[in-house]
C-alpha positions as CSV (number, residue, x, y, z in Angstrom):
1,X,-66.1,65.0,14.7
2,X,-65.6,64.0,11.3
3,X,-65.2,66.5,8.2
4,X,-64.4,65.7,4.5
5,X,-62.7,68.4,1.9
6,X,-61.6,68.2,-2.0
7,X,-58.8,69.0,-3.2
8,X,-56.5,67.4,-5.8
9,X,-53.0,65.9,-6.8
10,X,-51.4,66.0,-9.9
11,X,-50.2,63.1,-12.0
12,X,-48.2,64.5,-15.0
13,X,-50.2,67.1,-17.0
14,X,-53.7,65.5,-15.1
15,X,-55.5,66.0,-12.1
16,X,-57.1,63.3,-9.3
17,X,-59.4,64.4,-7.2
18,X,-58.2,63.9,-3.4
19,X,-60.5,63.5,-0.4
20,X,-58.8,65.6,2.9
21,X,-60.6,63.6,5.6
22,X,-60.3,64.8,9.2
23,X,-61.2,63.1,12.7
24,X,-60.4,65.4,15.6
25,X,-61.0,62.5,18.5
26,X,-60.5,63.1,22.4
27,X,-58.5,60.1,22.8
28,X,-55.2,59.7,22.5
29,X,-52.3,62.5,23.0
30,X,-52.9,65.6,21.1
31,X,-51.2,65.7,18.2
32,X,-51.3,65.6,14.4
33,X,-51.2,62.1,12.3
34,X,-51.2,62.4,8.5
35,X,-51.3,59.2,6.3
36,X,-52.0,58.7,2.5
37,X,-48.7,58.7,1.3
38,X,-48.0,62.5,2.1
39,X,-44.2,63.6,1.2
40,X,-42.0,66.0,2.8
41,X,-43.6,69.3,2.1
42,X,-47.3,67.6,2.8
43,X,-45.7,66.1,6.2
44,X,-44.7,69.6,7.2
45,X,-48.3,71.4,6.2
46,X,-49.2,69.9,10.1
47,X,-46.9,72.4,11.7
48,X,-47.6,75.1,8.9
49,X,-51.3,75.1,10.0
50,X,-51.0,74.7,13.5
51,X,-49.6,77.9,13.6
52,X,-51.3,80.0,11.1
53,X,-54.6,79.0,12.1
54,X,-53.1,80.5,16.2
55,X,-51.8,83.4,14.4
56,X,-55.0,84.2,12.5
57,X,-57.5,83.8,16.0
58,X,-58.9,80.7,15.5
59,X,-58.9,77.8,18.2
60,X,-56.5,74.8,17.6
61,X,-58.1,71.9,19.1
62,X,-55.5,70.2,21.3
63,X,-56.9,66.6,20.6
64,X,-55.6,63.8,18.5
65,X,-56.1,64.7,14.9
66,X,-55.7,62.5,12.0
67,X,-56.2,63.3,8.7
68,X,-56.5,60.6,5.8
69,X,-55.8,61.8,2.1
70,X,-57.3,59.4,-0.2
71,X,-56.7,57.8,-2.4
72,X,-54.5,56.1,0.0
73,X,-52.3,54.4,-2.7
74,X,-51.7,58.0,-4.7
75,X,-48.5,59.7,-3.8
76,X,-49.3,63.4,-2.2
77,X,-46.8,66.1,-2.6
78,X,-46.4,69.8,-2.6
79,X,-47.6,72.7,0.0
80,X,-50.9,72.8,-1.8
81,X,-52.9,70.9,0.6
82,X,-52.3,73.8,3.3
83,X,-55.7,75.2,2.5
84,X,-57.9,71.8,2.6
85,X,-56.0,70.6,5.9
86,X,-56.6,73.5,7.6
87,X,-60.7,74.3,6.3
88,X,-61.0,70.4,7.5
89,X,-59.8,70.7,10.8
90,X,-61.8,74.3,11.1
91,X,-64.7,72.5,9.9
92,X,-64.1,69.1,12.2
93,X,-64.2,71.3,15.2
94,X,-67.0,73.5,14.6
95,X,-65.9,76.7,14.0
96,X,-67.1,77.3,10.6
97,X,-69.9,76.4,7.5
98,X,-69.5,72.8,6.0
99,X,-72.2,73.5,3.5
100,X,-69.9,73.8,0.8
101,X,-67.5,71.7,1.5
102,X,-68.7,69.0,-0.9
103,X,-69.2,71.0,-4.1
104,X,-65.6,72.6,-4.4
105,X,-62.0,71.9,-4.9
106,X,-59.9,74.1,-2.4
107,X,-56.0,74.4,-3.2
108,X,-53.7,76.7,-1.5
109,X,-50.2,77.2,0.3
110,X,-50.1,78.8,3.9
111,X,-48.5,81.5,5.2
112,X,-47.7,81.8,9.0
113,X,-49.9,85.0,9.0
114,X,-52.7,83.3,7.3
115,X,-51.8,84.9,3.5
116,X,-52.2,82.5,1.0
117,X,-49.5,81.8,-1.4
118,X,-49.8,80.9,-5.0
119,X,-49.1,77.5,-6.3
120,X,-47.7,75.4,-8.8
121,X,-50.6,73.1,-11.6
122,X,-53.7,75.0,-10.8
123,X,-54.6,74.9,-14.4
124,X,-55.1,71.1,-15.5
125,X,-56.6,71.2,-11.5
126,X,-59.4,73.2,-13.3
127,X,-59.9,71.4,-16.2
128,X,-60.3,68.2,-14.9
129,X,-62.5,69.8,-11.7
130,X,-65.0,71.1,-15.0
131,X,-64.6,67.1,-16.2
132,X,-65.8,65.9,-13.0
133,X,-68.8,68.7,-12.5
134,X,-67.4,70.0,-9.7
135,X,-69.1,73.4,-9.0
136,X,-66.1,75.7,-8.6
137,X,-62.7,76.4,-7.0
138,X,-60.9,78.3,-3.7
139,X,-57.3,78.9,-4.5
140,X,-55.3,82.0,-3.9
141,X,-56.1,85.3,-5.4
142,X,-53.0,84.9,-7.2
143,X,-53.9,81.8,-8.9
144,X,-57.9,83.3,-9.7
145,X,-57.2,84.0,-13.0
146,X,-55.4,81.2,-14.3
147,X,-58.1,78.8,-13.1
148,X,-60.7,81.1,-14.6
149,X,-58.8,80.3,-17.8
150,X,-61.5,77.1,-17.8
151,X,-65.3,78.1,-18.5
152,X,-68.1,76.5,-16.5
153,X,-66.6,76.8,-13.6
154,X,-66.7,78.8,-10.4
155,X,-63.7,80.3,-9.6
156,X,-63.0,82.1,-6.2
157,X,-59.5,84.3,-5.4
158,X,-59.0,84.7,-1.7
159,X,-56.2,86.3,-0.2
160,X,-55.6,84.3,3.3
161,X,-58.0,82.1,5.1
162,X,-59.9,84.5,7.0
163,X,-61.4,85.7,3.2
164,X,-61.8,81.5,2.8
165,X,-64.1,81.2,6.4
166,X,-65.8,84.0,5.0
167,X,-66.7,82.8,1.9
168,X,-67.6,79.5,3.7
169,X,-69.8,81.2,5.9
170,X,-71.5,83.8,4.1
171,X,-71.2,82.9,0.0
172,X,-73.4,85.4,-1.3
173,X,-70.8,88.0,-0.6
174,X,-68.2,86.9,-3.0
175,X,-68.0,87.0,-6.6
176,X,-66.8,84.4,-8.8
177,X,-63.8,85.5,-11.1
178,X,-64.1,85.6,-14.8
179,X,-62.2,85.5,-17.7
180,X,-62.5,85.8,-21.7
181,X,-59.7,82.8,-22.8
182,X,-60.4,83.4,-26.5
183,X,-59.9,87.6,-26.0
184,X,-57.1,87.1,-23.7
185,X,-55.5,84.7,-26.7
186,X,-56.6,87.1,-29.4
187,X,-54.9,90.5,-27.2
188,X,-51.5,88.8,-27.8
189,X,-49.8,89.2,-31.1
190,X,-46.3,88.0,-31.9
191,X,-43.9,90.9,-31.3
192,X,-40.5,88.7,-31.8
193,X,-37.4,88.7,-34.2
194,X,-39.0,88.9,-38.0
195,X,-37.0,87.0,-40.9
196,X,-36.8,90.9,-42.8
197,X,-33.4,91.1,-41.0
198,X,-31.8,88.0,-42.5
199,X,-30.0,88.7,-45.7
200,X,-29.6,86.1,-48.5
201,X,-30.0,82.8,-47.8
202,X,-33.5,82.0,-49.9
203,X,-32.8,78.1,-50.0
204,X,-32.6,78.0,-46.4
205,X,-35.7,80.5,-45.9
206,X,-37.4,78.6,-48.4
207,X,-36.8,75.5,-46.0
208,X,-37.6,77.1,-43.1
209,X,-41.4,78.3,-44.9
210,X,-42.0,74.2,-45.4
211,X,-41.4,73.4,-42.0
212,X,-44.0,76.0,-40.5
213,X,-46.5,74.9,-43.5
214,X,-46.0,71.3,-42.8
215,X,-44.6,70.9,-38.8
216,X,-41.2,69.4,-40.4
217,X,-37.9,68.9,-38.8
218,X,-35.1,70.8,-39.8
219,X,-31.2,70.7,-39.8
220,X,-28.9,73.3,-40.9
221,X,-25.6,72.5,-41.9
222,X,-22.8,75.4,-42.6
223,X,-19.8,77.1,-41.2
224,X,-20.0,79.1,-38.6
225,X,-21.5,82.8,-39.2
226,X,-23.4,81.4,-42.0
227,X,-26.6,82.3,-40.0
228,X,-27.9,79.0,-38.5
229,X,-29.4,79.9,-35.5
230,X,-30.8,83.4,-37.0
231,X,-32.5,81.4,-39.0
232,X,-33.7,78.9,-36.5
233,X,-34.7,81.6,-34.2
234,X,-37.2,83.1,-36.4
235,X,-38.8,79.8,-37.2
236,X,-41.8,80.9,-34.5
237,X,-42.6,84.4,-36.3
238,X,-44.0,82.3,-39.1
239,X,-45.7,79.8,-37.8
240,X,-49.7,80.3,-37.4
241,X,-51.0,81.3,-34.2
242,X,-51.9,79.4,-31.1
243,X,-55.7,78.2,-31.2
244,X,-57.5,78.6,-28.1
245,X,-57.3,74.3,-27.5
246,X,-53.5,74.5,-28.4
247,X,-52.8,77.5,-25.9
248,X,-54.7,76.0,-23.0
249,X,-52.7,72.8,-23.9
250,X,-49.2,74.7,-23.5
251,X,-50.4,76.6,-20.4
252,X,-51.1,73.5,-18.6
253,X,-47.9,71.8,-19.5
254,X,-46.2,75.1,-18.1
255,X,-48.7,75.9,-14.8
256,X,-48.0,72.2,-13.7
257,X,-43.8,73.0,-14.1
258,X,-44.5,76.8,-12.7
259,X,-42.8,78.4,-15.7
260,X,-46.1,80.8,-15.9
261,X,-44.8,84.4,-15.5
262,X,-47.9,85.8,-15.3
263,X,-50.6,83.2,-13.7
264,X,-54.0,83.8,-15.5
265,X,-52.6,85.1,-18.8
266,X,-52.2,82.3,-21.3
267,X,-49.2,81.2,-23.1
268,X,-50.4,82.9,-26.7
269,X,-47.1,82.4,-28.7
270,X,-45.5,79.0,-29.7
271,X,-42.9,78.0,-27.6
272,X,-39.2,78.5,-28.2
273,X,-36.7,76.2,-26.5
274,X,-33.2,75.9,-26.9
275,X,-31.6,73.7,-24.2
276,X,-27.6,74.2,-23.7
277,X,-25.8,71.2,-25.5
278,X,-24.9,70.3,-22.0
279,X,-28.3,69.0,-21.1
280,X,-28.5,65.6,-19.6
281,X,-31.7,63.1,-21.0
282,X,-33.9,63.7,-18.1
283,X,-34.0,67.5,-18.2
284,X,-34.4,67.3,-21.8
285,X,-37.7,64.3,-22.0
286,X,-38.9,64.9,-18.4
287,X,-38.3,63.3,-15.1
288,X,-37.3,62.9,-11.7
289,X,-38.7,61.5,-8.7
290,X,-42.3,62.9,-9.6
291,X,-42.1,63.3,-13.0
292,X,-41.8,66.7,-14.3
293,X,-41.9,67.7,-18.3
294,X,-39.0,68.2,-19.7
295,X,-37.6,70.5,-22.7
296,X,-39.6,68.8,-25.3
297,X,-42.8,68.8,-23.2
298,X,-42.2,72.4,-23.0
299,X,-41.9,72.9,-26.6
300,X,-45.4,71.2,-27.1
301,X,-46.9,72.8,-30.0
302,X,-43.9,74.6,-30.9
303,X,-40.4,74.9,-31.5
304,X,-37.5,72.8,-30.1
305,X,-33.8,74.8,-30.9
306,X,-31.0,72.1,-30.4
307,X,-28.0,74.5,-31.6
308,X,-24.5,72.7,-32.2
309,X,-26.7,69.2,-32.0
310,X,-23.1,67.2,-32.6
311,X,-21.8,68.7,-29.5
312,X,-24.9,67.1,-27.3
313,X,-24.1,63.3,-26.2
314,X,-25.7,60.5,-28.2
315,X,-27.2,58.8,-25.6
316,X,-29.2,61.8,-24.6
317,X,-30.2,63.0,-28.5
318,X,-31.2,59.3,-29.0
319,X,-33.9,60.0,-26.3
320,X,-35.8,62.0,-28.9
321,X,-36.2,59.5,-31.4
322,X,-39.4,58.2,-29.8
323,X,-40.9,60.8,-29.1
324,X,-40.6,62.5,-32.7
325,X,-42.4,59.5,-33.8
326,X,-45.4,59.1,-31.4
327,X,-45.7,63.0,-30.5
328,X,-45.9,61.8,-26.4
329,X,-43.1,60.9,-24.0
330,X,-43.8,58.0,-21.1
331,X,-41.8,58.8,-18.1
332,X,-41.6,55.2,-16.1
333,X,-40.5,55.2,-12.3
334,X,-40.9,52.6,-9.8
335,X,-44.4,53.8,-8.3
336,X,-45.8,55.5,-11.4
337,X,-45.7,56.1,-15.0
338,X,-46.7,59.4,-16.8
339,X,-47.5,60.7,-19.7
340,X,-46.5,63.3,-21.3
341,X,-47.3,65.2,-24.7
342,X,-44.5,66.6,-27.0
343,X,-45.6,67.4,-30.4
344,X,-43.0,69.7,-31.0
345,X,-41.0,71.0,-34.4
346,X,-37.4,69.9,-34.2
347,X,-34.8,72.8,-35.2
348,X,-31.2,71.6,-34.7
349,X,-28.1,73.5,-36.3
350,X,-24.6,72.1,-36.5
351,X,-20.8,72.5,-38.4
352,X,-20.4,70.3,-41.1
353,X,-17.2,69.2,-39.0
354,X,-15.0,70.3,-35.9
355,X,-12.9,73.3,-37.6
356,X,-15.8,74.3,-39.3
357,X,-15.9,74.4,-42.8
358,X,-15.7,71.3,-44.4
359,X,-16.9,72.0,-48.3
360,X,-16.7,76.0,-47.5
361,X,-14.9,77.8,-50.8
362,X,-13.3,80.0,-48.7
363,X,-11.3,78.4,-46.0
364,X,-9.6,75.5,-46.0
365,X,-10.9,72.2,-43.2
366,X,-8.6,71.2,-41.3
367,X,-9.8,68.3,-40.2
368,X,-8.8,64.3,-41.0
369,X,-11.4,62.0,-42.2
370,X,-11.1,59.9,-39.4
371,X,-12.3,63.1,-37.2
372,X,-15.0,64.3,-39.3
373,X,-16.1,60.5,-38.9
374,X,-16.1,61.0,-35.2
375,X,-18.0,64.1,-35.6
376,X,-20.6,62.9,-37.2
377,X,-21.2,59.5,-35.6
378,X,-23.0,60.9,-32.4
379,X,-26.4,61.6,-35.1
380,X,-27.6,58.1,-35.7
381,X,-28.9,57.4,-39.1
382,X,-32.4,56.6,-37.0
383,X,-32.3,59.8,-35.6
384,X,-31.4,61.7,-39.1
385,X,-33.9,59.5,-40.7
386,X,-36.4,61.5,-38.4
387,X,-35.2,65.0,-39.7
388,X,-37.5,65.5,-42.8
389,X,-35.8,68.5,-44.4
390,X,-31.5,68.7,-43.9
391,X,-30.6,71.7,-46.0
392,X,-26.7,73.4,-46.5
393,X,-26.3,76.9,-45.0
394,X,-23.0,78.6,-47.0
395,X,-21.6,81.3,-46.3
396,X,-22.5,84.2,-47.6
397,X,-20.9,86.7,-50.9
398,X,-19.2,89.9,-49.6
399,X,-22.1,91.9,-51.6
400,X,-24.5,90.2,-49.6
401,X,-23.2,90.9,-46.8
402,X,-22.1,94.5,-47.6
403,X,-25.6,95.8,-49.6
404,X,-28.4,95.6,-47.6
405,X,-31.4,94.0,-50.1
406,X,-34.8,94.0,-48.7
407,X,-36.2,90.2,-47.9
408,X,-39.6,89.4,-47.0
409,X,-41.0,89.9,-43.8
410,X,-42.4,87.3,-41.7
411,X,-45.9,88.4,-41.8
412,X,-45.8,87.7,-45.5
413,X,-44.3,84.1,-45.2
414,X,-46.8,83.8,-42.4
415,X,-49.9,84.2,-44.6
416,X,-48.6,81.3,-47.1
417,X,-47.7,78.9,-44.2
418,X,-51.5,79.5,-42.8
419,X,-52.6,79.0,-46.2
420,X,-50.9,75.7,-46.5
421,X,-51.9,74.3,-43.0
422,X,-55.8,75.7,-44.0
423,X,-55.6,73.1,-46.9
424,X,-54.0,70.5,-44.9
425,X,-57.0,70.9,-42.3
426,X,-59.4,70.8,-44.9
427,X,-58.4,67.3,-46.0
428,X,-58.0,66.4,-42.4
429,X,-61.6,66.8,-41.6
430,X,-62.5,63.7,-41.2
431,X,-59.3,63.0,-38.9
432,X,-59.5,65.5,-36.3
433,X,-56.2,63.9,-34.5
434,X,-53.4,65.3,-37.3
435,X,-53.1,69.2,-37.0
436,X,-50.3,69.1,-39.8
437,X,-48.9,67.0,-43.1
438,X,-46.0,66.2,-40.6
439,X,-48.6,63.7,-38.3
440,X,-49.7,61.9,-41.3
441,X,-49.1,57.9,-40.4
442,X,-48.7,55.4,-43.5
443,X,-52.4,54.8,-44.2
444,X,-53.0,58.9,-44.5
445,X,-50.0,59.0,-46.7
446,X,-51.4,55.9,-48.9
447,X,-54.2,58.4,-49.2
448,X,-53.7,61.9,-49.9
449,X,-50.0,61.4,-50.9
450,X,-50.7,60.1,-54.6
451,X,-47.7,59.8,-56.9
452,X,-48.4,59.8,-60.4
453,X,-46.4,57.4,-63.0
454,X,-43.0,60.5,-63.6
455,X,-43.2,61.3,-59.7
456,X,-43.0,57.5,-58.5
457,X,-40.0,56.8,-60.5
458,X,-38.1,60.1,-59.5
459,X,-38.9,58.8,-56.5
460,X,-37.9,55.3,-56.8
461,X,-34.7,56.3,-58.4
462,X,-33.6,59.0,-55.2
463,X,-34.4,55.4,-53.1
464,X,-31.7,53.3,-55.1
465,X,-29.0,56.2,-55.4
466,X,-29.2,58.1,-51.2
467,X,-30.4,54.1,-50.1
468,X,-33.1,55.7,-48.1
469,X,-35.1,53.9,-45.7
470,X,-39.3,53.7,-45.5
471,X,-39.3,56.5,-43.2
472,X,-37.3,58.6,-45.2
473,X,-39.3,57.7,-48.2
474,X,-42.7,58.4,-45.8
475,X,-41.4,62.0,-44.9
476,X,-40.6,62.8,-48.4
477,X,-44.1,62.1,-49.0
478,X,-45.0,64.4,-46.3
479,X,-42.3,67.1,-47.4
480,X,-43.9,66.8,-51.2
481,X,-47.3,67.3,-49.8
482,X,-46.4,70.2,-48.1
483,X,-44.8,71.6,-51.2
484,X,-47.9,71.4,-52.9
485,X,-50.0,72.9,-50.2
486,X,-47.6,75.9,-50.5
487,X,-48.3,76.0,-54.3
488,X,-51.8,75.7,-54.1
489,X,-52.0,72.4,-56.0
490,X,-54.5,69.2,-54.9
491,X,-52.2,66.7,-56.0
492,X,-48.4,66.6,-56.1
493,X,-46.4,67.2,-58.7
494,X,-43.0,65.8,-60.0
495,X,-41.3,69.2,-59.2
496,X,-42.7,68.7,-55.7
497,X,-40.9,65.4,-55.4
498,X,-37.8,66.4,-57.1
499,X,-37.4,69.6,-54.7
500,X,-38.3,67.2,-51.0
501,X,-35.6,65.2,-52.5
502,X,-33.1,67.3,-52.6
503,X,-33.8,67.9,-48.5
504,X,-32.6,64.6,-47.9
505,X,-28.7,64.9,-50.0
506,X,-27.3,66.0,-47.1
507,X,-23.6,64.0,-47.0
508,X,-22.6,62.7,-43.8
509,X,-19.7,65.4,-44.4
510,X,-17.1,62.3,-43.6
């Protein structure tokens, strides 16, 4: 007999829908044949099910078995096809309900005892099951609330396969599980490090409020204890909050690379990530056999920490220059090309040379020109050029370290930075694709990026003395806009120009 179940395969960050077609056939040797491009882990699901469904009471039927995933020419990988294989062979030899078996998706990993174990990507399953009208889900009970995440959908948490041929069999029984996405988002409030605890420092804090107003990158430069990465760390305690599109966005990117810690509760802060400045270029853009996301993938819609960027390799920081650029990274292998999204703020801290304090009125630098050179030639000027805001972190006074002054607390900065993006979506309203000043292309900064007669030639002067390039001219642009959204101001103003230009003055310290 001949039975037909759904389940699905992931491609990147998206779903396919996958037919699990079964033929149990009583010629031949018994045995168990699976094609459709099945990998390792789907190869071994034969022997996984075999004995589970033994273990559980059911009847193996010792016949030849084949079972077809389709489409034929996508690659099938993972222990998530447990579940389907084993409800199509149930359901090929009779022994339970097939009435259902063409409205839902069923995705689960077997245990030996019949227990069904959670898996990797049930999210963006979800979503694009909802897409494609699909009636509702079976996946384990540890996976239930993460696919609930999705309205509009029937979601069903079982815990091993007996619950599964129950459900099959007798539906009305079982309740579908539920879930409030907007409350769960709304529950979660950002409990992190607060910018109160940094003393001094206003020109870079003042930086660091423009890049959360405007999605800027950043660079500090400054010797070491001048407070670089505290400062970079508490980039995310001022940044608005997650919407509900932006959070489901983030979730699936981590569901599908199994960095949820707790499956069904959504990923309600921006993301943080700092890689070592050991990481290679795949583990920081994505890859691998199947494509996985990488480091900026992860910091989608959020933050992206490269501390000591000199000390990581130039080939693997000049990865990231497309993908600052387009906001998306294209992973290209022999049998498949994915996408993935990374619109992500760039945070990178670094000495202004290898001792340490080059241009610090303290200590002396020790270092010859010729190695300062070398220091600075792994950050292209292409790279740079893509760094809107590159501000000088000194040391601080003895008094300021000494006296403890009260400084702002995040919550405050907060309120002027979603302020500043409120205006900026305002004036987006008729391009719902740019979320921030930072996403403006050319013809949005011909726009809303007016420069009257004193403004253009500040401008035009900062061109001819730094020799800055279009795209450092463009992000100025941004930077002003930015500045003005802060102020409150509808167009921008010669004191915004003057103070984005002073962003980009940055030496190469050689």
């Amino acid at each position: 007999m001949l039975a037909r179940v759904w389940s699905a395969s992931l491609v990147g960050i998206d779903a396919v829908k996958v037919g699990v077609e079964v033929d149990i056939s009583s010629g031949g040797l018994p045995g168990i044949v699976i094609l459709g491009l099945p990998d390792t882990a789907v190869q071994e699901s034969k022997e996984r099910v075999k004995a589970t469904l033994k273990n559980v009471g059911y009847a193996f039927p010792m016949r030849k078995i084949v079972i077809n995933l389709t489409p034929a020419d996508l690659r099938k990988e993972g222990p998530s096809f447990d579940l389907p294989i084993s409800i199509g062979i149930l359901a090929a030899s009779e022994q339970i309900s097939t009435n259902l078996l063409d409205n839902y998706l069923f995705i689960g990993e077997l245990s030996l005892d019949g227990s069904l174990r959670p898996v990797a990507g049930v999210l963006p399953i979800a979503v694009a099951a909802q897409k494609m009208g699909i009636a509702g889900l079976v996946v384990p009970e540890a996976n239930a609330r993460e696919a609930a995440l999705v309205k509009d959908i029937s979601v069903y948490g079982c815990r091993d396969i007996t619950d599964v041929t129950n459900f099959l069999n007798n539906p009305e029984r079982y309740q579908t599980v539920t879930l409030d996405a907007q409350a769960e988002l709304a529950a979660n409030q950002y409990t992190g490090l607060d910018l109160q605890d940094v003393k001094g420092q206003l020109h870079a804090r003042r930086a660091l409020e423009i890049a959360a107003a405007g999605g800027h990158n950043l660079i500090f430069v400054g010797p070491p204890g001048s407070g670089k990465t505290m400062l970079a760390k508490r980039l995310p305690s001022i940044l608005p909050p997650l919407t509900l599109q932006e959070a489901l966005e983030v979730t699936q990117i981590y569901s599908v690379a199994g960095l949820l810690k707790n499956r069904g509760t959504l990923v309600s802060a921006r993301p943080f990530r700092s890689p070592h400045h050991s990481a290679s270029g795949p583990s920081l853009v994505g890859g691998g056999t199947f494509p996985r996301p990488g480091e900026i993938s992860l910091a989608h819609r959020g933050v992206l920490f490269l501390d000591e960027l000199t000390e990581f390799k130039r080939d693997v920081l000049e990865f990231l220059r497309q993908p600052l650029e387009d906001g998306y990274v294209i992973i290209s292998r022999t049998k498949q090309s994915v996408s993935f999204p990374a619109q992500f703020t760039l945070v990178a801290s670094t000495n202004p040379c290898p001792c340490g304090y080059f241009g610090d009125p303290i200590q002396a630098c020790t270092c010859s020109p010729r190695q300062r050179e070398q220091y600075w030639g792994k950050l292209s000027g292409p790279l740079m050029d893509r760094i809107d805001l590159q501000v000088v972190v000194n040391r601080l006074k003895p008094e300021e370290i000494t006296r403890y002054s009260s400084s702002e607390t995040s919550a405050s900065v907060r309120e002027r930075v979603q302020a500043a993006r409120e205006r900026a979506r305002h004036r987006f309203a008729s391009e719902p694709s740019l979320r921030c000043n930072a996403d403006m292309q050319s013809r949005h900064i011909q726009q809303w990026c007016q420069l009257d007669e004193t403004s253009r030639n500040l401008l035009e002067a900062a061109i001819r003395k730094l020799a800055l390039s279009a795209r450092a001219t463009d992000r100025i642009l941004k930077v002003s806009r930015t500045i003005a959204d802060l102020s409150g101001d509808e167009t921008i103003q010669p004191a915004h120009v003057a103070e984005a230009i002073q962003y980009r003055t940055i030496d190469r310290m050689t």
